[in-house]
N, C-alpha and C positions, 0 to 999 in steps of 0.2 A: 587471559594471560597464559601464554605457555608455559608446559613442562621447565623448560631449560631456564625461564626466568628465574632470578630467584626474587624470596620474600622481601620486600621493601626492609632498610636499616628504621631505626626511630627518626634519624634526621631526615631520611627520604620521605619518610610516612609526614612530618610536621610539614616538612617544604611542601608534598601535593597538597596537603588538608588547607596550607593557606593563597594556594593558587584561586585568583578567581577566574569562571568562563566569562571569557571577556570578546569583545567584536569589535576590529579596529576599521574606522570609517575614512583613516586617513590617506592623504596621498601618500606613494613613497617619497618624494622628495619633499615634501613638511618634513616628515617623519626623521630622513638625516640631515636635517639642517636645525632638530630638535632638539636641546639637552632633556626634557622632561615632554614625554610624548601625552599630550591632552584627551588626545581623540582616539584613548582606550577604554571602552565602556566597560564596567563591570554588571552585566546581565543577569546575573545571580541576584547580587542586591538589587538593582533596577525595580526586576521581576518580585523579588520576595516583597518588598517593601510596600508597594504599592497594590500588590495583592492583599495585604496584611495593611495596609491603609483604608483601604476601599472594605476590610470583614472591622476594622473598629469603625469606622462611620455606619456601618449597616446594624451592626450592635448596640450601638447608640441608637441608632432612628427607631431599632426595636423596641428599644426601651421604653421609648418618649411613644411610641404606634400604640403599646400594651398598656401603657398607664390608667391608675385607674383611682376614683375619690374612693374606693374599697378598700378592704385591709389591701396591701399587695403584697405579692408573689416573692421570692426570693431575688429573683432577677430585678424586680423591679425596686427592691429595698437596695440592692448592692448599686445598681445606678445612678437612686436617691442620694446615696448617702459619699460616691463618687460626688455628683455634683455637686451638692451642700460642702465637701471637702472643698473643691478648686474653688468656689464660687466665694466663698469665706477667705482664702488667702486673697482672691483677687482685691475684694473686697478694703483688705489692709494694706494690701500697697498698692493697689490705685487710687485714688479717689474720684476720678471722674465718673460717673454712672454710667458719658452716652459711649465711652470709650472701653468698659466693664462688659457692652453690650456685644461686643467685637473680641476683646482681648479674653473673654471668660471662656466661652466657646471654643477658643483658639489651643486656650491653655487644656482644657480639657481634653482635645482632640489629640494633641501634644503628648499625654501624659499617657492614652490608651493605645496611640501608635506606636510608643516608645516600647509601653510595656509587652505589647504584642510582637515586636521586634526581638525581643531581648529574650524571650520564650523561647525563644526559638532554638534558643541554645541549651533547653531543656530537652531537644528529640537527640537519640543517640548520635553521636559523634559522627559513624558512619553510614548510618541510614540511608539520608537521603543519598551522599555523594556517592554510595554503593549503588542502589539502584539508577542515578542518572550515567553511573559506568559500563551497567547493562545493557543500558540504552544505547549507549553512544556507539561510534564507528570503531575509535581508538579509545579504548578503556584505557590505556595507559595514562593516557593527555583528556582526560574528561577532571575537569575540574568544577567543582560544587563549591560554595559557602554558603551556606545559610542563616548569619544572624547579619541584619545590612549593615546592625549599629555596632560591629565586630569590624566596620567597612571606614573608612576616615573618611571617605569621600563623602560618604551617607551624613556622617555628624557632623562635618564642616556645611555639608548643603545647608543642614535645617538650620544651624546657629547665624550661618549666613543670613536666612529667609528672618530669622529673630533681630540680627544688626538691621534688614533695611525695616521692617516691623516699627523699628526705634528709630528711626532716621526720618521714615514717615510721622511720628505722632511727634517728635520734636520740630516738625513746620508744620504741623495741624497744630499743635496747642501752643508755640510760641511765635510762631509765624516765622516767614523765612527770614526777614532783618531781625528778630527778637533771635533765633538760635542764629544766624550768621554773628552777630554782637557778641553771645555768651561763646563763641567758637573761641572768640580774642581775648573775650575780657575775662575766664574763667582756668584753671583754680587759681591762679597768681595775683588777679587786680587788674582795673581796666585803666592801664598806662600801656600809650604806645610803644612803651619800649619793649613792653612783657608780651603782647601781642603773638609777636613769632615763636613766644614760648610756651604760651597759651595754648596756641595752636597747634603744635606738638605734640604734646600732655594727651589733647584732646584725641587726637590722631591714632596717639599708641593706646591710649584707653579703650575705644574704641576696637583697636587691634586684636590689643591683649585680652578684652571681654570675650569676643566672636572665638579668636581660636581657642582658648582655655574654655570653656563653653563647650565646643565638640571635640574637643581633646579629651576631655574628663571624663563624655561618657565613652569614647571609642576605645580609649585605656584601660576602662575596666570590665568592657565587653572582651574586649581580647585577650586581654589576662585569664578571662576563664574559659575563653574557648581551648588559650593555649594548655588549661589544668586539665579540663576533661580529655584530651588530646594526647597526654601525658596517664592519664588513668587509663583512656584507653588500650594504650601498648603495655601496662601491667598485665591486661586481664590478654591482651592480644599475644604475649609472650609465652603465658601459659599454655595456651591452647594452641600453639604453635610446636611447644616443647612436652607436654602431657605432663610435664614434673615443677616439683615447686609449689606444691601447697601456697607457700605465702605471698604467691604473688596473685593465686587467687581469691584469697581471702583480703589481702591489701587492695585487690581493685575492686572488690564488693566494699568493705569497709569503708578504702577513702571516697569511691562513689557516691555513696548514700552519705556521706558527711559532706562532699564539697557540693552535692543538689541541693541539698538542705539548706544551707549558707548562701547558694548563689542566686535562691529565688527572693531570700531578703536583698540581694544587692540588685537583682530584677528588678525590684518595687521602687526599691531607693532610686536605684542612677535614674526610671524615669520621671520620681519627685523630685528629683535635683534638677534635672530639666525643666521640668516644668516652673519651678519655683524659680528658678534662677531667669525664667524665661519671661514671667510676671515681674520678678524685680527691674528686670531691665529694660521693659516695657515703664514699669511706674518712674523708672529716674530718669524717662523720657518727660516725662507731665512734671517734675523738679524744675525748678526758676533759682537758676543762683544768683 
């Protein structure tokens, strides 16, 4: 950045922090005959996600590679005592065993993706997107994010991959005339006339499940990217201005309070996930 630049304002700072690098694969002429342009990838998430998908599968397999009828290891108690968690919810709201065989695994995998996503908004604010700015041509326009589940596209994906999850084991366990039937004849009463209302119901249930679902956790991944973001130009003010004591002792202070708080909702939003992801799996294997 040149001399004659000046220092980004707070709202210029929040607007670059939630730019994602993105790569548009579109034609121009899709692109103006588009209200809503599809085929703009967010590369950041993409990339972080499935990098951080591929280190919890590896993690896992470690776990299960290192196991041993011996006392075990720390690593191997904390993976123990993960599975015995998810394997026991499953356990209660599924009942099917061959379906538990599939859906436990699933949930599991679910719950250490999430959480390793969501970590990620534990590395400082400007880290990474400082040094991909060093890298880049135009440090100006390099844009970074790095929590994917900070991303809507990321949590409508998965809750997505969880709707067809449940759309599959509702013609695997009730067959496809047994759920096309409960499509008409449910929650209202199997009268032709409720039929169209039924099916409705069902429609927006369905609807309202899928995006509340990756709504919930992308809400409150955001929300804390947007606090840290916000502490950051505390401590970033100071040290811009040399004066003001309390702004840096307010961005130490509220730091180490809102890290603290936000590794519990770390844990949480990806056991809400997960749990909500079992539930809606089990009220696929339901016969009304």
């Amino acid at each position: 950045m040149s001399s004659e630049q000046h220092a980004p304002s707070a709202g210029e700072y929040i607007t670059h922090h939630l730019q994602h690098l993105q790569k548009n694969f579109s034609f121009e002429s899709v692109k103006q005959t588009s209200i809503v342009d599809f085929s703009l990838f967010n590369l950041d998430s993409l990339v972080f996600a499935s990098a951080l998908g591929l280190l919890g599968v590896f993690l896992l397999w470690l776990g299960v590679r290192k196991a041993t009828s011996d006392v075990p290891g720390r690593f191997q108690a904390a993976v123990e005592i993960l599975f015995e968690l998810v394997d026991n919810q499953a356990k209660s709201v599924i009942s099917d065993a061959n379906s538990r065989k599939f859906v436990g695994p699933l949930a599991l995998t679910v719950f250490v993706w999430i959480f390793l996503m969501n970590f990620m908004d534990m590395l400082p604010v400007d880290w990474l997107p400082s040094l991909a700015s060093k890298m880049a041509d135009d440090p100006q326009h390099a844009f970074l994010r790095v929590v994917p589940t900070a991303d809507l596209s990321t949590t409508l994906g998965m809750s997505t991959f969880v709707l067809l999850a449940c759309l599959y084991y509702n013609v695997k366990i009730k067959g496809l005339g047994g759920w096309g039937h409960e499509l008409i004849a449910a929650p209202f009463g199997d009268h032709w006339a409720l039929w169209p209302f039924n099916f409705l119901m069902q429609m927006i249930e369905f609807l309202a499940k899928t995006v509340s679902h990756g709504m919930r956790l992308f809400g409150n991944m955001f929300a804390g990217e947007l606090v840290f973001m916000l502490i950051a130009l505390m401590g970033g003010a100071w040290a811009m201005n040399a004066t003001g004591l309390s702004l840096a002792f307010g961005h130490v202070v509220a730091g180490t309070i809102w890290t603290l708080f936000h590794i519990l909702v770390i844990v949480l939003q990806a056991f809400i996930f997960m749990m909500l992801t079992l539930i809606y799996i089990g009220q696929a294997h339901d016969h009304h």
